[in-house]
C-alpha positions in Angstrom: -14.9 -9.6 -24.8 -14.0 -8.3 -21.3 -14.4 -11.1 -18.4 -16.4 -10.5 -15.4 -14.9 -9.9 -12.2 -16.1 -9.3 -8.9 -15.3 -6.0 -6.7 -15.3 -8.3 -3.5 -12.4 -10.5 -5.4 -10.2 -7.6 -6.1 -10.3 -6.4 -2.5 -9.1 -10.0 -1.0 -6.6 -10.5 -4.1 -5.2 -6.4 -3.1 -4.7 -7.2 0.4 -2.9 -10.6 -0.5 -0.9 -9.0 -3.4 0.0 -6.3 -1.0 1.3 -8.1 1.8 3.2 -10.9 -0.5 4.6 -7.5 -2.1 5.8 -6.0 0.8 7.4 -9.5 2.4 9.4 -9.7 -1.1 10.8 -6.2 -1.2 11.6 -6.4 2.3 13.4 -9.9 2.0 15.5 -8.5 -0.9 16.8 -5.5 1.3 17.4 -2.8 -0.8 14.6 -0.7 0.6 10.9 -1.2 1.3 7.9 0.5 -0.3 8.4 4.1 0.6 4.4 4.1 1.1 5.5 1.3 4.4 9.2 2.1 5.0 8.0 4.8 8.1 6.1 1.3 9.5 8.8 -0.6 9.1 11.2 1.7 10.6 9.1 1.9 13.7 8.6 -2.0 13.8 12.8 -1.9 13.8 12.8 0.9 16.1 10.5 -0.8 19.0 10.7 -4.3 18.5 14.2 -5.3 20.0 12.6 -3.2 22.8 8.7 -4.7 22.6 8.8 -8.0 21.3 5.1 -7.7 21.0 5.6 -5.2 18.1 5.1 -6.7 14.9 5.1 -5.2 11.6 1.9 -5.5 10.9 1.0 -3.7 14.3 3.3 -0.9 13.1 1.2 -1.0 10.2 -1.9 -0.1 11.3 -1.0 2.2 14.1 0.6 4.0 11.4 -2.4 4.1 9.3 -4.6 5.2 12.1 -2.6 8.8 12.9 -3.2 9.1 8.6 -6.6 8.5 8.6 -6.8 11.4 11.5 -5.1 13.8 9.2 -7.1 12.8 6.5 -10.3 13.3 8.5 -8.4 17.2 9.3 -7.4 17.6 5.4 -11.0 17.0 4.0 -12.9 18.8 7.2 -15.4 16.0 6.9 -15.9 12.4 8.5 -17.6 9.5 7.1 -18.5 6.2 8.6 -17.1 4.3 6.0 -13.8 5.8 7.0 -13.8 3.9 9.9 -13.5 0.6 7.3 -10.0 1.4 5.9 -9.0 1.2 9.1 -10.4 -2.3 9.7 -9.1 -3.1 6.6 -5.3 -1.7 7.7 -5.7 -4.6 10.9 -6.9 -7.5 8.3 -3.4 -6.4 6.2 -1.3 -6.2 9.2 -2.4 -10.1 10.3 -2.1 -10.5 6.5 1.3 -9.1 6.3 2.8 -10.7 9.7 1.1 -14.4 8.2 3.7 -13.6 5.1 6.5 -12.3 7.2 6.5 -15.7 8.9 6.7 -17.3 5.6 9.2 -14.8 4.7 11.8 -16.3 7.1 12.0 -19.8 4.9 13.0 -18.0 1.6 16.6 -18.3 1.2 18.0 -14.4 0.3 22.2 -15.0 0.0 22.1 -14.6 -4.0 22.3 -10.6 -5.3 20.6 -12.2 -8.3 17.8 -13.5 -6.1 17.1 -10.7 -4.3 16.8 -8.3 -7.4 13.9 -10.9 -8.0 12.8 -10.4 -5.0 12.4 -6.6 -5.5 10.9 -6.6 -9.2 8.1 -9.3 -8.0 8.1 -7.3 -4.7 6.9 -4.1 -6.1 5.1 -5.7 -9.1 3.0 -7.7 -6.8 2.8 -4.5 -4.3 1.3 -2.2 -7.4 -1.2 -5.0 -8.6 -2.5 -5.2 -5.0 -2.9 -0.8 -5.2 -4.8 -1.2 -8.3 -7.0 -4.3 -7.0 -8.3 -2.0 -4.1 -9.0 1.1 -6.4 -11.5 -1.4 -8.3 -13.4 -2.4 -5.3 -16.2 -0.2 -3.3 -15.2 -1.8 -0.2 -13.2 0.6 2.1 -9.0 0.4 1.2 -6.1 0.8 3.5 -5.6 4.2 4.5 -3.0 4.5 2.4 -4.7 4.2 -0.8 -8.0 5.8 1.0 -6.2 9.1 1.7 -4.8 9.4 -2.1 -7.8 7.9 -3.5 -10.4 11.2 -1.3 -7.5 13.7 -1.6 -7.6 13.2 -5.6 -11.0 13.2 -6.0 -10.9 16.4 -3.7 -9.2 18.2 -5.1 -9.8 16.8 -8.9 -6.3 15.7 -9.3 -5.1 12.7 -11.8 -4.7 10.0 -8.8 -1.7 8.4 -10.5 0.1 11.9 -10.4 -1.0 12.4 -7.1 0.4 8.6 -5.8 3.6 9.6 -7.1 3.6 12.7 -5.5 2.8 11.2 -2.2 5.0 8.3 -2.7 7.9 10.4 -3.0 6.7 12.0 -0.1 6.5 9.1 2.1 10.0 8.1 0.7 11.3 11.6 2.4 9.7 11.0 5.7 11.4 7.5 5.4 14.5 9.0 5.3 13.8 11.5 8.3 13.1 8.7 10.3 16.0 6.4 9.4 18.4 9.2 10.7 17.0 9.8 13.4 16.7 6.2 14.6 19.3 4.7 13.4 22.1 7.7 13.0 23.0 10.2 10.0 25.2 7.7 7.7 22.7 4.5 8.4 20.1 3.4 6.2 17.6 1.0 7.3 14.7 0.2 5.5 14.9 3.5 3.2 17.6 2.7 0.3 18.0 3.1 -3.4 15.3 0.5 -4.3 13.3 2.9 -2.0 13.8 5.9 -4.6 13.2 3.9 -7.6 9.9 2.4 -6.1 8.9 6.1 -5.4 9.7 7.4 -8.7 8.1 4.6 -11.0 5.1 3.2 -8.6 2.6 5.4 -9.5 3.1 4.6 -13.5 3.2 1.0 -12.8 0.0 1.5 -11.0 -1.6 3.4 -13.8 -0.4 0.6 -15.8 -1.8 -2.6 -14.0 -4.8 -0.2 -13.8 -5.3 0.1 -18.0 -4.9 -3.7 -17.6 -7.5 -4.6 -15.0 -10.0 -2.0 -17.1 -9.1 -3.6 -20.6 -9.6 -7.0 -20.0 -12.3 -7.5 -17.1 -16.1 -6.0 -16.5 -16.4 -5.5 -12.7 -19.8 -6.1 -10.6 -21.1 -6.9 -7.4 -21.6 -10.0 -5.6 -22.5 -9.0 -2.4 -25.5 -5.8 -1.3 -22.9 -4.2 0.6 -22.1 -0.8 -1.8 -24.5 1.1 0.1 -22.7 0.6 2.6 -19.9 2.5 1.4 -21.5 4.6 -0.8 -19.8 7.8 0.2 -16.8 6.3 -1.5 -14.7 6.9 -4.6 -16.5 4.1 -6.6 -13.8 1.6 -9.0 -13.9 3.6 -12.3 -14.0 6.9 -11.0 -9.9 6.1 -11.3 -8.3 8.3 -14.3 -5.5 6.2 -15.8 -2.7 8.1 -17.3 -1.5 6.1 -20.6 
């Protein structure tokens, strides 16, 4: 018997598992989330310069210009697209909170960062999933893949990886032409491996969530967003 689980909880737990995800991977250096790398590499870009700039402000600047080409893609504008972007700033103060934190874990060990970067992108495709199982409005990241999909009746785990991979190549642009042709910052091979296998392990975490909990409502608040992908409308891939 499945147990019951609310939509709210899955939308606090993705934001948490997100941000915890993204501090881990980036503490382990050997390459963020392809899906954040072009935020980080403008937070490394402008923050010797601004000291203002934090990650997290990267973030949802970032996420902003996407939701404007999202907006451009689909030809159409909903009100509840405005909410991905609120929930972008809650992640950035999310993220910088954990970033803080970040500073204390000790990161000399090759063994321990390895850990760092399984948990990192464990914890980072757990938070994905949580937000696909919520009606409430998801970070632009996972807004534009989950309206694009439903579109244009693609699998959404096929299209992730697609758009990981090509987030990882627009990571790569920008590391080049920031930091120079033969410097990697940010982008690197646990970049390429996160882009090739995140969209499984997301399908994955998915099958999990579906198989062993029944999702509802605590709060009236889905009309609010009912213009949205609802939770199950996700196809998982087995």
């Amino acid at each position: 018997m499945k147990k019951r689980c609310s939509t709210e909880l899955m939308y606090v737990l993705g934001i948490i598992f997100l941000a915890f995800g993204v501090m881990l991977m980036e503490k382990a250096d050997f390459g963020v989330s392809m899906i954040v790398a072009p935020a980080y590499l403008l937070y490394r870009w402008l923050s010797p310069v601004w000291s203002f700039v934090t990650f997290g402000m990267a973030e949802y600047c970032l996420q902003a210009v996407l939701l404007l080409l999202m907006v451009l893609l689909l030809r159409r504008f909903r009100l509840s697209y405005l909410f991905s972007f609120v929930t972008a700033v809650i992640y950035g103060f999310v993220l910088d909170g954990f970033m803080l934190l970040g500073q204390r874990l000790p990161a000399e060990a090759l063994w321990l960062r390895i850990v760092y970067y399984i948990l990192g992108m464990l914890f980072g495709s757990a938070g994905v999933s949580a937000m696909f199982h919520t009606y409430i409005s998801p970070e632009v990241y996972e807004l534009f893949v989950k309206e694009v999909s439903s579109r244009f009746r693609v699998n959404i785990n096929r299209f992730k990886t697609v758009y990981d991979c090509v987030s990882c190549l627009v990571g790569i642009i920008m590391s080049f032409l920031i930091f120079g042709l033969w410097r990697f910052e940010g982008v690197k091979w646990g970049t390429v491996v996160c882009a090739l296998i995140n969209g499984w392990i997301i399908g994955r975490f998915s099958a999990f969530y579906d198989r062993h909990w029944a999702f509802y409502d605590v709060f009236p608040w889905r009309k609010w967003f009912a213009d949205e992908c609802q939770p199950n409308d996700i196809t998982n891939t087995e």
